[in-house]
N, C-alpha and C positions, 0 to 999 in steps of 0.2 A: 402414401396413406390412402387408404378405401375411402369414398366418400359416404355409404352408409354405413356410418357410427354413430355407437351408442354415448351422448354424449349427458353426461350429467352436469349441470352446474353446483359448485359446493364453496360458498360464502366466500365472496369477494377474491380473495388470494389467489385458489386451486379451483383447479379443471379438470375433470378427470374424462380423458375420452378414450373409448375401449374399441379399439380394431376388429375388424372381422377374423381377421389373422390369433385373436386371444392377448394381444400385445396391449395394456392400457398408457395411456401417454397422460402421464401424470407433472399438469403445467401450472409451477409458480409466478406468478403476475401481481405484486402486492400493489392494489388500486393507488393512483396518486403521486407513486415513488420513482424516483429513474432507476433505482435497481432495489434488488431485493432484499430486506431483512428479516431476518427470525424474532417475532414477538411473542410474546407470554399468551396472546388471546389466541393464536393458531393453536395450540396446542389442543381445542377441543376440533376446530377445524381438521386437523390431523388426524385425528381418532376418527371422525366422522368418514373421511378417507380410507381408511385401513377397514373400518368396517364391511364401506361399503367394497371396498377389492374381497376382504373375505368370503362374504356374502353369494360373489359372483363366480359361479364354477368356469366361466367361457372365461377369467381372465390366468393365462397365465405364466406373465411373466408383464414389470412396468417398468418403464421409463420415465426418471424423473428429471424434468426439463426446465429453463427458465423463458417465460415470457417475454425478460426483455431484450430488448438488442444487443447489449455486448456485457450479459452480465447474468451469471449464475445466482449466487447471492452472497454478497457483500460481507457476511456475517451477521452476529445477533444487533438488535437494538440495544444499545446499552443504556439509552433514557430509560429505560423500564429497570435499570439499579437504582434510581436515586430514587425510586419510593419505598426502598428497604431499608426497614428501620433499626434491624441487627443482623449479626452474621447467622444466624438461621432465616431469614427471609430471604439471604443469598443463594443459602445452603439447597433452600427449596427450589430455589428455578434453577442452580445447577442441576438437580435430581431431576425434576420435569424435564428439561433437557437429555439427558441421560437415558429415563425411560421410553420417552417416545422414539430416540436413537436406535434403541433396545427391539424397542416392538417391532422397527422395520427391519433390523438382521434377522431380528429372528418369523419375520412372515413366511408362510409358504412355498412364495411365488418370489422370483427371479427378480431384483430389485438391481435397476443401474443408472447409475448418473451420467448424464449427458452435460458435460461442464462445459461451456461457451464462454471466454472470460473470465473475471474476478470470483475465485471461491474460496474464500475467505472465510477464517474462525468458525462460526457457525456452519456456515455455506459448506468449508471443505468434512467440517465433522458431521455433515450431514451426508454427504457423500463419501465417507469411511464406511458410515453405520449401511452401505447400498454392498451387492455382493459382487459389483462390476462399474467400475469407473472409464469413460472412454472422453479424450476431450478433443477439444479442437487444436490444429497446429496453431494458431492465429495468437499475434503478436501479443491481442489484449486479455488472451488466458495466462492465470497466475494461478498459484494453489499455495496457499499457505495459513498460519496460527499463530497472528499477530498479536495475539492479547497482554501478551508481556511489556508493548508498547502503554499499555493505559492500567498497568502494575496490577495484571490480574493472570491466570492462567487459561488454559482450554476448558472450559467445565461442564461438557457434553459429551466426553467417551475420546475427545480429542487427544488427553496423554496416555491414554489407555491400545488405542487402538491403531494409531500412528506407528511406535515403535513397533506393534507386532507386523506389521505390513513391510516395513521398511528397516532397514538400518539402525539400530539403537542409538546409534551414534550422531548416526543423520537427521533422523526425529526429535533429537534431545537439542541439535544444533539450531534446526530450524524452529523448535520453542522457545528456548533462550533467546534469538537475535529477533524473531518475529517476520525472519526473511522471508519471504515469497520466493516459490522456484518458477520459471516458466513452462510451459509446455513440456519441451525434451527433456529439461532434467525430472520431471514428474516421471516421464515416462522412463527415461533411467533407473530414475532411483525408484518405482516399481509403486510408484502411488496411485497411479493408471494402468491401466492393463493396455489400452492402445490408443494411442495420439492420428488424429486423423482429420482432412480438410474440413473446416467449418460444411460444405454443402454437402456433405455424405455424412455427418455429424449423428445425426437420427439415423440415418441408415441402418449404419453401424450399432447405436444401441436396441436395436429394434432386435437387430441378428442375435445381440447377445442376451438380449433380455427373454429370448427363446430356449437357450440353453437350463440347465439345470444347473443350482446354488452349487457352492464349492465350501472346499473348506479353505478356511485363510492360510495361504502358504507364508512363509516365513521367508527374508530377505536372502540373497544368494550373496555368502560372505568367504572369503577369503582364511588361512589359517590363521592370522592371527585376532580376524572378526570373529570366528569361529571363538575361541576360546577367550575375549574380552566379553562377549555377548552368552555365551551357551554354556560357563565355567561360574562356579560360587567363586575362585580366587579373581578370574580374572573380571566378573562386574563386580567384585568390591576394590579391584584396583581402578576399573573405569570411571565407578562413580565416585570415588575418592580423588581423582582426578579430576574429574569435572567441579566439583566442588571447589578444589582448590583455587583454580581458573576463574570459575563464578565470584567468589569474595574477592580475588583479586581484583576485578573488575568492576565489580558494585561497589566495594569498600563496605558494604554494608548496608549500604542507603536504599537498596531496591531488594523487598522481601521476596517479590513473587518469582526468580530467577529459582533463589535455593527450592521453593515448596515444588516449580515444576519436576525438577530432579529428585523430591523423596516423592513423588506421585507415578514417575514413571519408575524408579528402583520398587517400590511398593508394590505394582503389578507385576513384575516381572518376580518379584519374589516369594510372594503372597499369594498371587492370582489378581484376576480380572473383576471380581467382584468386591476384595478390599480395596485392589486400586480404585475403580470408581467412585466409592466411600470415602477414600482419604482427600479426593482430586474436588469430591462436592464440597467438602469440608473446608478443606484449603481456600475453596474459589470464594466460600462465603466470607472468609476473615478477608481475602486481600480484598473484598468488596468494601469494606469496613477502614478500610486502614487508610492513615491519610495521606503516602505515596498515592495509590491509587488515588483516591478522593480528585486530588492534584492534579494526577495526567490525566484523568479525565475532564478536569474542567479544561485545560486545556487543548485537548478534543474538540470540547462542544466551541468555545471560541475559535479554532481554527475555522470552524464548519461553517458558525455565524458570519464570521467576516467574509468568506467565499459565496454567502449569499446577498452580501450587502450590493446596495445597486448604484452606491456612489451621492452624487449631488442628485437629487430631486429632477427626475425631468431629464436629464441629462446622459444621451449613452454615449460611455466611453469610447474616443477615437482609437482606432489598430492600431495597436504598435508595431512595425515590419522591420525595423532596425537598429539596433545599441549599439554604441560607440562606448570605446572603453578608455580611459586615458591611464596611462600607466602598464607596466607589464608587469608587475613584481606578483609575489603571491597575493595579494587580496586582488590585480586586477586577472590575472590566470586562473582565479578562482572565482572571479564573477563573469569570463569569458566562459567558461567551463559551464554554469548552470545557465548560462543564458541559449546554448547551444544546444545543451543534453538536455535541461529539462523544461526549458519555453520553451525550441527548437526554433529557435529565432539568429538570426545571422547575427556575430559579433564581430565589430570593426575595432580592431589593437592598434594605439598608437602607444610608441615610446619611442626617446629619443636614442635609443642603438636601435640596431638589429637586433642584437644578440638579447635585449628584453623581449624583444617579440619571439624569437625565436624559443624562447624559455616559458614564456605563456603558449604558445599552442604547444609543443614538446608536454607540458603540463600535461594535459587534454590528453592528447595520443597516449603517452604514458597510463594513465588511468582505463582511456577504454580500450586499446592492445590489452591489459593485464586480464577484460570482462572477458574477452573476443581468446584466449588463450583458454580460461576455466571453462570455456563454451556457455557462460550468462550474456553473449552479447550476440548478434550474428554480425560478419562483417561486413557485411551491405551496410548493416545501420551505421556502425563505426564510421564508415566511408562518407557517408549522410551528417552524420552530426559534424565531423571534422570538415567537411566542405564547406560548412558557415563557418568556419573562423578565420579569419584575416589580418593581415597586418599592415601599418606604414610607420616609415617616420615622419611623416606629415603628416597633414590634415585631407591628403586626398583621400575619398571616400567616407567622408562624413557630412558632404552637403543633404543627401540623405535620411537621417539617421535619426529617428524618432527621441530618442533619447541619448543622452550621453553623458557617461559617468565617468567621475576623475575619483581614481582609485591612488595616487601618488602620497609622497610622506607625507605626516603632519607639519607641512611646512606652511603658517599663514601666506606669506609671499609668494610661492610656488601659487599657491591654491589660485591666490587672488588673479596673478598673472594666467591663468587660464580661461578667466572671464572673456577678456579682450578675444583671444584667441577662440572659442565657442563662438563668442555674435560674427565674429567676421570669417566664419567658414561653415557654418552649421545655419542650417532653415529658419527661418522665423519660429515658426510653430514648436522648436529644439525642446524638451524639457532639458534643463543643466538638472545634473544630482552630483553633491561632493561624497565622496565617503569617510567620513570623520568621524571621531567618537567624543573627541575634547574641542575641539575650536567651535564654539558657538553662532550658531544659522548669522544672527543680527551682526556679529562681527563680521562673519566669511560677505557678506552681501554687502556690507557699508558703500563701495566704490561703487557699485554696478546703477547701470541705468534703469530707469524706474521698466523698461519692458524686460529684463532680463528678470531682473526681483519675481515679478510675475512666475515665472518659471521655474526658479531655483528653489530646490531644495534640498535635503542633507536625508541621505540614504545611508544609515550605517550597517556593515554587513557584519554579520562574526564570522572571526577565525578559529577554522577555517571554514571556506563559506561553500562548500559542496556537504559538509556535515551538519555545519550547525545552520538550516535552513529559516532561520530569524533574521529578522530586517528592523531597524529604528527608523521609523520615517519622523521627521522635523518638516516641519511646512510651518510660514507663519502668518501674520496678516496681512502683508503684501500679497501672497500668491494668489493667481488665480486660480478660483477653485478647482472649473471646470476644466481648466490645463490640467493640474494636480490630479485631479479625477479620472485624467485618461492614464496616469502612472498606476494611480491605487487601484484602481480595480478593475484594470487591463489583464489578461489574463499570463501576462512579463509577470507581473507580479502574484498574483493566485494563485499562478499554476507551480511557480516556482518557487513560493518559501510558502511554510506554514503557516510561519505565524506572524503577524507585524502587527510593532508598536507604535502609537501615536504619542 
């Protein structure tokens, strides 16, 4: 980048700096935040922007970049729903949404998103609405349209404009689930134009944002994509299909799955202009409704407790290592997220082999199948499975920051592990049982008043790589500050959602 540029400051968020080359480098930086979100108040900031690229003949062609470190933007704020007070105050900031999308396809001048990291809901429909996508190869780019997670839809041109780019099928997939694709498969599936090393990142959008606008091509499909996608019989047999799959799966209980799918059949049969109409519409009822209502409060708690800082005063000791007692599926399944998603070392004990063998087998089995569809690469695979471990004794858990007994609801069992933990495992050990019926006060009766300190009752659900919830029980024997290094360790933050006290 030339050193004299033209550079404008424009209210807090964006930065708009114009090249001598005519290239403007258009950077989001939302003051305050670790990564970026879309609010209702940018949207005059936004205009303010396009005006002033209008205005400017030396600019032509921009790059739109994120200021922070490993993050595009996030997607929208969604605090800015709970001061709608009916489904037309939703209706509207879908529509705001939508048109500012609108105005940047349709600018003059060469618009491309430089995605670095998470671009997410808003984020990635912000970079649909751009006429050239380029990301980075880097682990921590995602691209997807999560919204169906907090019972809502895409409501910025997101179901509209997805399918045309990509796959009908693949678009519709990745709305429904809410999945994120990584880097490669963006680039596969033709949601990026070109995947490339974080440090030529800019480079590369600079080259393209030189180029002249295109028209949106259309996904390269196969014969029978051809004729499910491009036929009146065969998208009324697609989305008939899709439907059927959808109730089956909801039962009913989750609206915004069906309205994605009569939002994206709507555009493709209607046009782009009714689609958008039905997609505002829709987005403003599921804002309303009390699935929604729900998975968002549940949102905003997950978020809150991830900001919580524990005991007063107090920062949490590292956790560097969990012990697992038992192999069965609940301990293969807390071996599993302790590996894959704290990336922390898991020590298996069970009294065969063949239990241990069947808890990492678990493991493997699950990330072989990522590393097979190509969601995984196999370095990582190789990486996560390196921290799991096994014995049938207690060698290698003198160690082990935590250690958790995953075995049946057997009181007797349970108890007899007490003894076994203080005379193998570190003073500093947190014990956690995993139970759901035998109560903390009973499981603890026999132990010694420093064990009590320590002990608590962690129950996970089954199964516990899906359902990402934990019941914590602590009581008033524990030490807080022990306690405190389990709860808000980031063993626990990073790896379950949501827990209950």
């Amino acid at each position: 980048m030339t050193t004299d540029n033209k550079t404008t400051e424009l209210q807090s968020a964006f930065t708009l700096d114009v090249r001598e080359d005519g290239v403007a480098i258009l950077t989001m930086d939302v003051p305050g935040e670790t990564m970026n979100t879309l609010k209702v108040e940018f949207a005059e900031q936004i205009d303010t922007v396009l005006q002033k690229i209008n205005a400017d003949s030396s600019i032509k062609g921009v790059v739109v970049i994120s200021g922070k470190a490993d993050s595009f933007v996030a997607g929208a704020d969604i605090s800015m729903l709970a001061a709608c007070e009916s489904a037309e105050d939703a209706t509207t900031i879908a529509k705001g949404g939508q048109d500012m999308f609108q105005r940047i396809e349709d600018m003059p001048v060469t618009f491309v998103a430089a995605i670095h990291g998470p671009a997410l809901g808003g984020g990635l429909e912000l970079a649909l609405a751009c006429h050239y996508r380029v990301c980075s190869d880097d682990t921590k780019t995602q691209l997807g349209l999560p919204e169906v997670q907090l019972g809502l839809l895409p409501g910025s041109g997101g179901t509209q404009r997805l399918p045309k780019l990509i796959s009908v099928q693949q678009a519709m997939k990745m709305m429904l689930t809410g999945a994120s694709v990584r880097a490669k498969q963006a680039k596969k599936y033709g949601i990026v134009d070109e995947m490339v090393p974080q440090s030529i990142l800019l480079d590369v959008a600079i080259e393209m944002a030189k180029q002249p606008k295109r028209k949106r091509k259309g996904p390269k499909l196969d014969v029978m994509g051809k004729f499910l996608e491009n036929t009146a019989v065969g998208r009324n047999l697609m989305f008939k299909q899709a439907r059927k799959q959808t109730a089956a799966k909801t039962q009913g209980n989750y609206p915004s799955p069906e309205l994605i799918i009569d939002c994206i059949e709507t555009g493709l049969s209607k046009g782009f202009k009714k689609g958008l109409e039905v997609e505002a519409k829709h987005f403003g009822n599921l804002v309303m409704s009390a699935e929604s209502a729900a998975l968002r409060s549940l949102f905003f708690a997950t978020t809150d407790m991830k900001k919580e800082s524990g005991v007063e005063g107090v920062q949490p000791a590292p956790i560097k290592k969990v012990g697992v007692l038992g192999g069965g599926l609940m301990g293969g399944g807390i071996a599993f997220v302790t590996a894959t998603k704290a990336g922390l070392p898991a020590r298996i004990k069970d009294i065969r082999s063949e239990g241990i063998a069947n808890a990492i087998k678990y493991s493997f089995d699950i990330l072989n199948k990522k590393v097979k569809r190509r969601f995984l690469q196999k370095s990582v695979m190789q990486k996560q499975m390196s921290l799991l471990t096994g014995s049938v004794d207690y060698s290698g858990f003198s160690d082990a920051d935590v250690v958790i007994e995953a075995v049946f609801e057997d009181l007797t069992l349970k108890q007899n592990m007490v003894a076994d933990v203080e005379n193998n495992c570190a003073e500093h050990t947190i014990f956690a049982s995993n139970t759901s019926s035998i109560p903390l006060k009973i499981l603890s009766e026999d132990m010694s008043e420093d064990m009590k300190k320590v002990f608590c009752i962690t129950h996970f659900f089954n199964p516990v790589r899906y359902m990402r919830l934990l019941e914590l029980v602590i009581g008033p024997q524990n030490d807080k500050e022990k306690i405190n290094d389990l709860v808000k360790n980031k063993y626990i933050i990073h790896t379950y959602q949501q827990v209950f006290y």
